[in-house]
N, C-alpha and C positions, 0 to 999 in steps of 0.2 A: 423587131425585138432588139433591144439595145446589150452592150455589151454587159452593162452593169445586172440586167435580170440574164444574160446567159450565166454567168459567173455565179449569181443567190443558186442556180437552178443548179450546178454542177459541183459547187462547192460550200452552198449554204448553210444554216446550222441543220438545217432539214434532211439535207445530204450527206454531210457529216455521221450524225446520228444512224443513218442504215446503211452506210460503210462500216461504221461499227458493226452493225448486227451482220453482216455478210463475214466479217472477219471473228468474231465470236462464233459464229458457226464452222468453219475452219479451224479452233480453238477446239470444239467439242468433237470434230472428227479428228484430231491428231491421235488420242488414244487408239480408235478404229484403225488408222493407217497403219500405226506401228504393227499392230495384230497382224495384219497386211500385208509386210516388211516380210515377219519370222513368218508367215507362211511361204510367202513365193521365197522366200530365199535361195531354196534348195534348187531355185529351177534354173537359177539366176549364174551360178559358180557362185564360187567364195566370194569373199568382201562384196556382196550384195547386200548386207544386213539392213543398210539403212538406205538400200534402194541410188546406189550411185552410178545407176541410168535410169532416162526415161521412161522406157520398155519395164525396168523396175518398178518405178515410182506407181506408174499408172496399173501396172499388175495392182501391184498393193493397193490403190486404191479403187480398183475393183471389186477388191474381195472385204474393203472396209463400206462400201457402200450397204451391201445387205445386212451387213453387221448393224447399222446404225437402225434399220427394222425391229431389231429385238426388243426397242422400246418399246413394245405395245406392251410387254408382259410390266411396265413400268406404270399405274394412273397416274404417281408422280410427273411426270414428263410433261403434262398437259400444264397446267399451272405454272413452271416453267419456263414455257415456250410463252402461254401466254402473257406474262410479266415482262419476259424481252418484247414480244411483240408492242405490246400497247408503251412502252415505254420509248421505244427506240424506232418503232416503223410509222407512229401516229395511227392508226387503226383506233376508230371508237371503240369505247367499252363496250357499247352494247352489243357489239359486233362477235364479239369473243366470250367463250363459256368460261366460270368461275369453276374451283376445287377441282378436283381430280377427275377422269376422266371415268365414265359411266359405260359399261358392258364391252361387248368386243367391237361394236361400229364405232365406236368413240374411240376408244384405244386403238382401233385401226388409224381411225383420219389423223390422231393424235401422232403416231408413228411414221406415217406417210409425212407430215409436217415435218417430224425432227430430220428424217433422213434425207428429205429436199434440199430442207435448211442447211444440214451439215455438207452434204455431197456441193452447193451450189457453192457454200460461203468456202469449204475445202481448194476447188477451183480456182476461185476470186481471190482467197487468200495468197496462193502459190503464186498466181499474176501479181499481186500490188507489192512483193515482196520482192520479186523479181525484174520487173518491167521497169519501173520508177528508176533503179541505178542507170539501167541500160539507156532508158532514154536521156540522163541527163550526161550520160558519158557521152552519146552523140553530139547533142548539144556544143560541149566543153571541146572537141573534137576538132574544131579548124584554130583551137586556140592554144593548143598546147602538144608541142613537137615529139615530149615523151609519152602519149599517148597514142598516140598517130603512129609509135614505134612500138606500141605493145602487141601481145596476142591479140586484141580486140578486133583489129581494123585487121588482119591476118584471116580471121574464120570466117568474117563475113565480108571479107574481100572490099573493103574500102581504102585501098592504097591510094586511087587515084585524084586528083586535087578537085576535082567534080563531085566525086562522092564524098568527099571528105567535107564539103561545103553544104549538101545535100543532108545533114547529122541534125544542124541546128531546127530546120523545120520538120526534118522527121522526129526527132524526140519531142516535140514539143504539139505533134501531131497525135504520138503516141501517148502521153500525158492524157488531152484530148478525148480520145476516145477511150482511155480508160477510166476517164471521169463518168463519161456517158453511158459505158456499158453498166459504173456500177449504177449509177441511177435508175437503168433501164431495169436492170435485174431486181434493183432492189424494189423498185416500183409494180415488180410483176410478183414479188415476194406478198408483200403488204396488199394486192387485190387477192391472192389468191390463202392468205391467211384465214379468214372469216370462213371459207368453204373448209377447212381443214380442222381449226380451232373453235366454229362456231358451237354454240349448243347444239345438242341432240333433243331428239324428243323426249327423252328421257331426264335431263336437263333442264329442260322447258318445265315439264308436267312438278320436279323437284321445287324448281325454281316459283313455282304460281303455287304448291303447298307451302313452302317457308313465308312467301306474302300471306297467302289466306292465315296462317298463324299470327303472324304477325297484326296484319289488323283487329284480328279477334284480342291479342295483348292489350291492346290499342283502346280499342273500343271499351273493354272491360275498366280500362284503366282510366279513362275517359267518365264511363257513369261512375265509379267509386267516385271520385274527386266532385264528380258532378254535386252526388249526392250526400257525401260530407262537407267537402270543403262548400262547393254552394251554399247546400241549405243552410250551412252555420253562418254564411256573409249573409246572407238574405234575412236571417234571425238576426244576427246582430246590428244590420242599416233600419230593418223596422223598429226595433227595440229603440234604437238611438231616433229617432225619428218622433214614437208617441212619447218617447219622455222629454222631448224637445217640444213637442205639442202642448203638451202636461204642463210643462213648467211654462210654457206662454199662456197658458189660462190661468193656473194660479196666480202669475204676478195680475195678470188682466182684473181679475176679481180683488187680489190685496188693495186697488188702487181706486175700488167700488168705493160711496159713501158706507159710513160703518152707524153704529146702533148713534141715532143723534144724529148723521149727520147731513143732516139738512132736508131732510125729504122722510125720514124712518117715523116713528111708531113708539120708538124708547123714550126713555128720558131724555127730553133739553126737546121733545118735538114741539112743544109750544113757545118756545122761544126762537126754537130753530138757529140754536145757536151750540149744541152738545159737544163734548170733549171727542168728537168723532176724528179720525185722521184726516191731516190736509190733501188738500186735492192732488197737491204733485210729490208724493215720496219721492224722497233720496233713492236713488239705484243702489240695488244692493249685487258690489262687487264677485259676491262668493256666486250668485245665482248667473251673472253673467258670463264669470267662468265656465261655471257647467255648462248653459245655453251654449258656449264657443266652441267647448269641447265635444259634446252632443252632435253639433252639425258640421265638426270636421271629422266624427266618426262615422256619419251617415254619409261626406260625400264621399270619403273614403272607400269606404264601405260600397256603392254604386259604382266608382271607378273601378274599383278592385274586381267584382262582378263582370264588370263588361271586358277587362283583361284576360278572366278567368274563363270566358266565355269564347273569345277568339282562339285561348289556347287549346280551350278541348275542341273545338269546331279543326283550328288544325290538324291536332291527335288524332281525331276522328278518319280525319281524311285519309290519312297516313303520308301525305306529301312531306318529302324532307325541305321541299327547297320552294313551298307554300309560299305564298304572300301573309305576311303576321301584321295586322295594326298592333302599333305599341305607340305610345306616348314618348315626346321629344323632349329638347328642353324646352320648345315653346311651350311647355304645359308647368314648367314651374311654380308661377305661380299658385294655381290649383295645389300644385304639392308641396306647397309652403300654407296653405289654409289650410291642408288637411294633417298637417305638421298635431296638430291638438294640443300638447300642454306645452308643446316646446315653445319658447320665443327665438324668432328667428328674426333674423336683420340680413336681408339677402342683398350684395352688391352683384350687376351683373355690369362688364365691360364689352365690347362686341357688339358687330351683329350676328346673333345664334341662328338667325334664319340662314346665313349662308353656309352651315355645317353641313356635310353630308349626313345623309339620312341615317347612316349607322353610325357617326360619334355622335349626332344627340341622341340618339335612342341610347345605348350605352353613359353618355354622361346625365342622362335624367337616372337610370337606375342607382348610377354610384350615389348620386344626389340623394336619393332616395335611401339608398342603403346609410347612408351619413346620418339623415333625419332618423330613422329607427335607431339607431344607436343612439342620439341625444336626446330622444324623447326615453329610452331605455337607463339612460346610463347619468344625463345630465340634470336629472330630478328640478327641473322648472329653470335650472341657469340660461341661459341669453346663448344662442347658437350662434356664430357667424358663419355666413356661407358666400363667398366671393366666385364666380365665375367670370374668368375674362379669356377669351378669344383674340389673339397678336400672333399677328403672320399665319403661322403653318402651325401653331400648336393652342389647344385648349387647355388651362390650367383651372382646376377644380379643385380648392381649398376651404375645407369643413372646420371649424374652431368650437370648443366649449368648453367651459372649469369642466376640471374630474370632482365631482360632488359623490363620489362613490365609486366602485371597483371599475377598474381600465376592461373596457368590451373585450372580450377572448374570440381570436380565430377560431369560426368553431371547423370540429373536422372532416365536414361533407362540405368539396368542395365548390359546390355548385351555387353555393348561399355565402352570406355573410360578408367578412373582409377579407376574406381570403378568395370570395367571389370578384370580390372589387380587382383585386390584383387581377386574377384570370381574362375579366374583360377588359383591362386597361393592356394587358399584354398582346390579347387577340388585334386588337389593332395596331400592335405596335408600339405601345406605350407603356409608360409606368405607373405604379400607383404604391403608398403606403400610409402605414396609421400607425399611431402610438403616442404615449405620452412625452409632452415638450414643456419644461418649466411648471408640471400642474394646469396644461393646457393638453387635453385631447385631440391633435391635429390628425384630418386625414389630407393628403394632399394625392391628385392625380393630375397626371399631364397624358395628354391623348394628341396624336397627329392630325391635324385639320387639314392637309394638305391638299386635299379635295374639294375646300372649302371656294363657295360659288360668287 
């Protein structure tokens, strides 16, 4: 074991952290003690108030130790404890009960906790407060003549030039092991948390009716949407679908021989030569719009579905920390077809595939959110949408004429542009929109710094 992992073990941020919590608890018996004080006082003589002996000190904190029991009449105290615990000693959460403590076993073990904690950290606090001067005066000791002259070296009898030499590795000795007791202690604090702090049965049986609720929330919440929101995607991709069918037979037939022409029954069939339409009509622009708009509402419509469907399959489960398929920015394309009336001119700079999985998930939605707004707001104008990836950051800038009223934050904010910011900040990043020159700009910049 090298000296560098003694030093993490004794001194580390780990170690650190439940020194503190050994000295917080010391903190929370100081009221106890004082109680402690004004009791033995009277056994002590005068000017004992504040315990200026030993024999004092530790009276009073005898009679603060049971005091520190009366917590049980506290449920408060549980919640507490457990918040320093899981904060400061590393103890899993699952390990430790939630809210207040439930019946008298619970407020017992709850109780038994606080006064361990307080009586132990009481202790350890007196020592680190105490110990630390003394050992660095030793130390300091064969090096300085006015010390070596004071009361120090007088009560513990180190006149002699042996023991006076004998300071630097006892203090430093004593440092030492009072690093290791607190580790020890605090180590035997944090195994023995979970038996004190743990749920009860009562807890447990609480704990498994709030889930059973909860997925019932879940679940319920899950068919509603199923059976609205679905069945209205599922109406709307078929609908888009046979009138896309529709309008291919229609044109199919407009481009049939007509009365005359060339093979019919009407006038000009004996000549075979009637005023019937030519063989190859002109395409008719308006009908190919619809046709364009038609099958980017149907794939839409199918993508959206199959989004729709992961998410309540999540819901369903009630996993918070599930696995979600969502679409990246490798699917841009796809959400530039399904753009529909808008025209879009997409630049893309980068490679997108080296994103991590949550900025392109994230920068396909803003993407997404951008195109709903110009298909909304930019009534047929030309969108620009540039995406380039440089260095460690994603910059994602939306462009289109205001051809009608500037898109409003709306104010739920899970949606919209004010959604845009939310998710551009969860990562770390920025995002905003509004009008530039008679120009709708959203721009977003997201951290790529993960980027592979």
């Amino acid at each position: 074991m090298t000296a560098a992992v003694v030093c993490r073990a004794l001194v580390g941020q780990r170690a650190r952290r439940r020194w503190f919590h050994l000295v917080l608890g010391g903190a929370l018996f100081t009221p106890l003690w004082l109680i402690g004080t004004v009791v033995v006082s009277p056994f002590f003589g005068h000017g004992a108030l504040f315990g200026d002996t030993f024999a004092a000190q530790f009276a009073a904190y005898g009679v603060g130790v049971p005091l520190a029991f009366l917590t049980v009449f506290f449920p408060l105290a549980r919640p507490m404890s457990v918040a320093a615990v899981r904060t400061l000693c590393a103890v899993p959460p699952g390990r430790l009960a939630d809210g207040p403590a439930r019946g008298w076993d619970a407020r017992g073990r709850a109780a038994a906790w606080f006064t361990l904690h307080s009586a132990v950290g009481a202790l350890f606090s007196g020592t680190s407060l105490a110990l630390p001067p003394f050992a660095v005066a030793l130390m300091v000791l064969p090096f300085s003549a006015r010390l070596r002259g004071s009361e120090l070296v007088g009560f513990w009898h180190l006149g002699g030039m042996g023991s006076v030499w004998l300071g630097p590795p006892s203090g430093l000795l004593m440092l030492l092991a009072l690093a290791g007791a607190s580790k020890a202690t605090s180590a035997g604090l944090a195994a023995v948390a979970p038996r004190l702090l743990g749920p009860s049965p009562a807890d447990r049986l609480a704990a498994a009716e709030r889930r059973a609720a909860e997925l019932a929330v879940r679940n319920r919440l899950a068919r509603e949407l199923h059976d609205s929101v679905g069945h209205a995607l599922s109406a709307v991709t078929l609908q888009a679908a046979a009138a896309r069918r529709m309008l291919d037979r229609s044109a199919g037939r407009g481009t049939g021989g007509g009365p005359g022409g060339g093979g019919g029954t009407g006038p000009g069939a004996a000549t075979g030569a009637g005023p019937g339409p030519a063989a190859g009509p002109a395409a008719d622009p308006a009908a190919d719009f619809v046709r364009e708009a038609l099958t980017a509402i149907e794939e839409t419509g199918r993508r959206t579905l199959g989004e729709l469907d992961a998410v309540l399959g999540l819901l369903r489960s009630g996993e918070d920390d599930g696995a979600l398929t969502a679409p990246g920015l490798e699917a841009l394309d796809a959400l530039v077809r399904g753009a529909g009336a808008a025209r879009v001119a997409l630049t893309v700079r980068g490679d997108l595939g080296r994103l991590p999985e949550a900025v392109s998930r994230e920068g396909y939605r803003i993407v997404q959110e951008g195109l709903t707004n110009a298909v909304r707001y930019a009534r047929g104008e030309k969108v620009t949408a540039r995406i380039t990836l440089s260095g460690d950051e994603l910059e994602i800038i939306m462009e289109n004429p205001l051809s009608g009223p500037a898109p409003v934050a709306r104010p739920d904010g899970g949606r919209g542009l004010r959604g845009v910011a939310e998710r551009a900040r969860l990562l770390g990043g920025s995002a905003g929109a509004g009008p530039v020159d008679g120009i709708w700009r959203l721009a977003a910049r997201l951290p790529a710094g993960g980027a592979r």
